[in-house]
MIDOSE-1310 file (N, C-alpha, C; in nm, 2 decimals, decimal comma, always signed):
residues 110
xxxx	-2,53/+4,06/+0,50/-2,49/+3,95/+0,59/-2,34/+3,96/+0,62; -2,27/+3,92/+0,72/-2,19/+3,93/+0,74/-2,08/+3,83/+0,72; -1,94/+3,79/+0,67/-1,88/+3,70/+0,63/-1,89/+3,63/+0,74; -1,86/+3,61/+0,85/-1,84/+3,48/+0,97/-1,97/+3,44/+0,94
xxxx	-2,14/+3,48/+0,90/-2,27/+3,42/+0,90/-2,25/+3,35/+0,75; -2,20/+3,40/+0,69/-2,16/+3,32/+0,57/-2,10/+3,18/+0,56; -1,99/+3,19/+0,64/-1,85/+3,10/+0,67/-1,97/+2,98/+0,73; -2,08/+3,01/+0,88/-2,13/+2,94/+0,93/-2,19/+2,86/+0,87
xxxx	-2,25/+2,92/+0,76/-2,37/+2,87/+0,66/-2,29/+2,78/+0,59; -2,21/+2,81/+0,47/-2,12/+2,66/+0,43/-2,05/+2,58/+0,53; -2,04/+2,55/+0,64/-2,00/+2,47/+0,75/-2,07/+2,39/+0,74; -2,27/+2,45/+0,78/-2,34/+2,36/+0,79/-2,40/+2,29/+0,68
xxxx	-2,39/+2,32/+0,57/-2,43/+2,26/+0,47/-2,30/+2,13/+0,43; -2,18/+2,19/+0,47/-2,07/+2,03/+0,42/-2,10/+2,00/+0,54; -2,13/+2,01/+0,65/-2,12/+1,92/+0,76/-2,27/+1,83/+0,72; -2,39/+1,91/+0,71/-2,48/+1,80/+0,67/-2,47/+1,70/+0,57
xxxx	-2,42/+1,76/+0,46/-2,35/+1,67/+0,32/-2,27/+1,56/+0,39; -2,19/+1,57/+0,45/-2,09/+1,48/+0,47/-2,15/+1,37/+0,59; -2,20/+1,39/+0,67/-2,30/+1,30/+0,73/-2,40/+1,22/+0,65; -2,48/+1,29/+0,56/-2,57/+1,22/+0,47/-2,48/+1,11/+0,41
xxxx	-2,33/+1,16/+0,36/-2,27/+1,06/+0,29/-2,23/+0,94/+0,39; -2,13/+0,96/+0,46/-2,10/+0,90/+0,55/-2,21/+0,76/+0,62; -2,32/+0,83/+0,65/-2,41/+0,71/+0,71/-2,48/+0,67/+0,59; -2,54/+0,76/+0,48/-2,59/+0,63/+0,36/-2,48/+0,56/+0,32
xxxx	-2,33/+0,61/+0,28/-2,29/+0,46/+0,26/-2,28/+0,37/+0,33; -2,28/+0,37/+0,46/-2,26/+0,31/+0,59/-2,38/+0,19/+0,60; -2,53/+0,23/+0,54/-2,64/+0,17/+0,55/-2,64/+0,08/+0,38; -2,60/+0,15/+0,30/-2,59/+0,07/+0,15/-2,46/-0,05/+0,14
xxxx	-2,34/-0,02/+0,23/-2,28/-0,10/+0,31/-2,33/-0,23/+0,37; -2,39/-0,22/+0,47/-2,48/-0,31/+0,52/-2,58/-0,40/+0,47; -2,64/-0,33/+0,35/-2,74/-0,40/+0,27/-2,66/-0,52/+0,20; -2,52/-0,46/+0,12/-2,44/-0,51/+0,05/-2,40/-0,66/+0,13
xxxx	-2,38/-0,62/+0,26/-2,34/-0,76/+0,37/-2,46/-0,84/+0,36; -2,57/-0,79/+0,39/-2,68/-0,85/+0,41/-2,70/-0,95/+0,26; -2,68/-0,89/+0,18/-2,69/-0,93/+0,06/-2,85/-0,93/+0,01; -2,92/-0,78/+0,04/-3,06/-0,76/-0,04/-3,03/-0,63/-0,06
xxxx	-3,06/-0,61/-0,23/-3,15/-0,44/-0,24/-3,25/-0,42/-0,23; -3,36/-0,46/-0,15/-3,42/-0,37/-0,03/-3,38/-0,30/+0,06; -3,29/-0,40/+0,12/-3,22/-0,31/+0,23/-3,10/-0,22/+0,22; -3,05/-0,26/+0,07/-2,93/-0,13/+0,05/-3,04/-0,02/+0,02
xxxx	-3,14/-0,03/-0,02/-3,22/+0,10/-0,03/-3,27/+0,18/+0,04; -3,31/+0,06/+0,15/-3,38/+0,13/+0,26/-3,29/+0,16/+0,35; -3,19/+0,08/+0,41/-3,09/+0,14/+0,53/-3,04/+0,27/+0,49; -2,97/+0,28/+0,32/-2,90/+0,37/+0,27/-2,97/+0,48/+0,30
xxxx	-3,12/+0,51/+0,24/-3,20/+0,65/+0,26/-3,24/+0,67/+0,39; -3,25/+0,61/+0,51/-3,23/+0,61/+0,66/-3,10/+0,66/+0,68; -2,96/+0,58/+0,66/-2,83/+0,67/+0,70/-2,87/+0,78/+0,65; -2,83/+0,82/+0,51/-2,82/+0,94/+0,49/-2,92/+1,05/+0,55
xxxx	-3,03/+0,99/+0,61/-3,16/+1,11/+0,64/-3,10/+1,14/+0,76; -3,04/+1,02/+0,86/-3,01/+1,03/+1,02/-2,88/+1,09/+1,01; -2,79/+1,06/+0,93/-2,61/+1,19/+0,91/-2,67/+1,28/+0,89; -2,78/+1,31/+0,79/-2,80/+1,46/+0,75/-2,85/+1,58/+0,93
xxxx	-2,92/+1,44/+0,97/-2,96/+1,52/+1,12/-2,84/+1,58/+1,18; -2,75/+1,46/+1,23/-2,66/+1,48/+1,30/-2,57/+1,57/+1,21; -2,49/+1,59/+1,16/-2,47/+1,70/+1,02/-2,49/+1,81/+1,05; -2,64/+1,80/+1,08/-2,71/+1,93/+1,10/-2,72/+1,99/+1,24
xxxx	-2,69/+1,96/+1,34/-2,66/+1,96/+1,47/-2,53/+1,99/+1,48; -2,42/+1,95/+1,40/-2,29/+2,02/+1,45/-2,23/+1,91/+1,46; -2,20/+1,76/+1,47/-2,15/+1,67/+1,52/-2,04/+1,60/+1,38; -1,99/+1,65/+1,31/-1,88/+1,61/+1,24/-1,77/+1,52/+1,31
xxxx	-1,72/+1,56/+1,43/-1,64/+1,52/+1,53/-1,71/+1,36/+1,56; -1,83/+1,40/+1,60/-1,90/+1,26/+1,68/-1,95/+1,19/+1,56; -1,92/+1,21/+1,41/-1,97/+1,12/+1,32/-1,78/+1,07/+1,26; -1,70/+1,12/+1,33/-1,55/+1,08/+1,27/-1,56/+0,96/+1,39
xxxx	-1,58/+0,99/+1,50/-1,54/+0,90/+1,64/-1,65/+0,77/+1,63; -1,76/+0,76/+1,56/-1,82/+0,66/+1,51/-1,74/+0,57/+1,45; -1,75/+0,64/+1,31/-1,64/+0,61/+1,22/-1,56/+0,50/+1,25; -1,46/+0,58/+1,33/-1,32/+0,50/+1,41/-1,35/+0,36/+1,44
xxxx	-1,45/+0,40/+1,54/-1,51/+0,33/+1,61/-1,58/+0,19/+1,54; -1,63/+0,22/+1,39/-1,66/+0,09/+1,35/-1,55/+0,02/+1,27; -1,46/+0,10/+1,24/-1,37/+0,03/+1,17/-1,27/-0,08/+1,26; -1,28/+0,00/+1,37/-1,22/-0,11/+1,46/-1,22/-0,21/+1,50
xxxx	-1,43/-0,20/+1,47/-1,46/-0,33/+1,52/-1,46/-0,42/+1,37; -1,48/-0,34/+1,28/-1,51/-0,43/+1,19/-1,34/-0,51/+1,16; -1,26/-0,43/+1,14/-1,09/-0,52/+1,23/-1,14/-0,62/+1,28; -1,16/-0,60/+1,39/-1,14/-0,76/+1,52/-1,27/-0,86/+1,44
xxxx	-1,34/-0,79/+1,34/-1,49/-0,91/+1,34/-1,40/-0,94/+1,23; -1,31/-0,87/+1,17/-1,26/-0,96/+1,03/-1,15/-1,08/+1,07; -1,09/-1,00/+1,18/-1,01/-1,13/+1,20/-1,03/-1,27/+1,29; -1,19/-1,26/+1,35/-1,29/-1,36/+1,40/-1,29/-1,43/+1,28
xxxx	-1,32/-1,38/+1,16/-1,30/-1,54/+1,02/-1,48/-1,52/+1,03; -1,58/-1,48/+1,07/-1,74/-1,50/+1,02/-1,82/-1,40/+0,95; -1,90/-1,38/+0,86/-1,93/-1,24/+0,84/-2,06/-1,21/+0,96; -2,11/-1,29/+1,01/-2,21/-1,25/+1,12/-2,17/-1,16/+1,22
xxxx	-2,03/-1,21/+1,28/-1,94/-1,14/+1,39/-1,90/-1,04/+1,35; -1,88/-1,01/+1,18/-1,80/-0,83/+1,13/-1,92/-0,79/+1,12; -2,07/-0,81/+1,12/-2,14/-0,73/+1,11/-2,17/-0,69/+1,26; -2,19/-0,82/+1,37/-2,26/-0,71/+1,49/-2,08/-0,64/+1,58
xxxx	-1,98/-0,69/+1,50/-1,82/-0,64/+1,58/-1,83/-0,44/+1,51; -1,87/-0,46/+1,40/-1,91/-0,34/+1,38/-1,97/-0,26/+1,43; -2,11/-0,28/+1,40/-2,24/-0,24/+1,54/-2,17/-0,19/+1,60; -2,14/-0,30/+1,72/-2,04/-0,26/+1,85/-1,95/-0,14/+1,86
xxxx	-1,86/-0,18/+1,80/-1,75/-0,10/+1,78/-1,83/+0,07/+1,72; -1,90/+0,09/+1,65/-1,98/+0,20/+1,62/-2,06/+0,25/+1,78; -2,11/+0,18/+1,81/-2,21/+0,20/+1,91/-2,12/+0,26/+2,06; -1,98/+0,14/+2,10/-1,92/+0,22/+2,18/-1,88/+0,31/+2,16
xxxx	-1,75/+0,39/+2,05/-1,73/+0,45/+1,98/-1,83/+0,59/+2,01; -1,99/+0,58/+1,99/-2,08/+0,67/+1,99/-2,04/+0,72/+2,12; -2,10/+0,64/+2,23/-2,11/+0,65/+2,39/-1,96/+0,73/+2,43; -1,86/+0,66/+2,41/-1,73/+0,78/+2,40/-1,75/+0,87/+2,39
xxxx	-1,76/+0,94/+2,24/-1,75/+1,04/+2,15/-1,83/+1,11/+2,24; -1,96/+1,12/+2,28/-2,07/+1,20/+2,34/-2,01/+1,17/+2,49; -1,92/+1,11/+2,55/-1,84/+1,17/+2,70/-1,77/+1,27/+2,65; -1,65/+1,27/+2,58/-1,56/+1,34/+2,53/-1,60/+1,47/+2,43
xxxx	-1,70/+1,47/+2,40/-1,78/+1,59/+2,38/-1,82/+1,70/+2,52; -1,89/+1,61/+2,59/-1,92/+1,68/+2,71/-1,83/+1,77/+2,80; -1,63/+1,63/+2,76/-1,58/+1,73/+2,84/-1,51/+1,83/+2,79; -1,51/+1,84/+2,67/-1,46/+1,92/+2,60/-1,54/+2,06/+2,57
xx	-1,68/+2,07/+2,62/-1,74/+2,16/+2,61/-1,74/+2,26/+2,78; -1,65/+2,16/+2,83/-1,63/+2,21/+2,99/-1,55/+2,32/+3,00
């Protein structure tokens, strides 16, 4: 095998690793808001299965610009004073964040 098919191979595997982590804490997070372990269990093993996807597709970049993207919001929902509002300001802020990241993908592959 050749070293650059090597190099590719540990890419993909910390890129999947690091998505798996990234979105199960992201979902065990959530639970924690919610305040049930059902749901820190079940959201948690859902992120981590859906990072591991995207991970696995190449999208490190579009899982940082999420990222960004929720922290931002979760900012402006912290300083609204409710935790209802830091949870869907998050959401938000993740979800635009996404829609971005996949324009800015696109044109960067131009």
């Amino acid at each position: 095998m050749k070293k650059s098919q090597d190099l590719s191979r540990i890419k993909s595997r910390n890129d999947i690793l690091f998505g798996a982590l990234l979105m199960g804490t992201t979902g065990v997070l959530i639970g924690l808001v919610v305040d049930s372990a059902m749901a820190m269990l079940v959201v948690g093993v859902l992120g981590a299965f859906i990072g591991g996807l995207v991970g696995w597709a190449g999208g490190r970049v579009f899982l940082l610009i999420i990222c960004f993207g929720v922290l931002i919001g979760a900012f402006l929902g912290y300083r609204a004073g409710d935790q209802d509002i830091l949870i869907i300001a998050s959401g938000t802020g993740g979800a635009i964040a996404g829609f971005i990241g996949a324009q800015v993908s696109l044109f960067l592959n131009k």
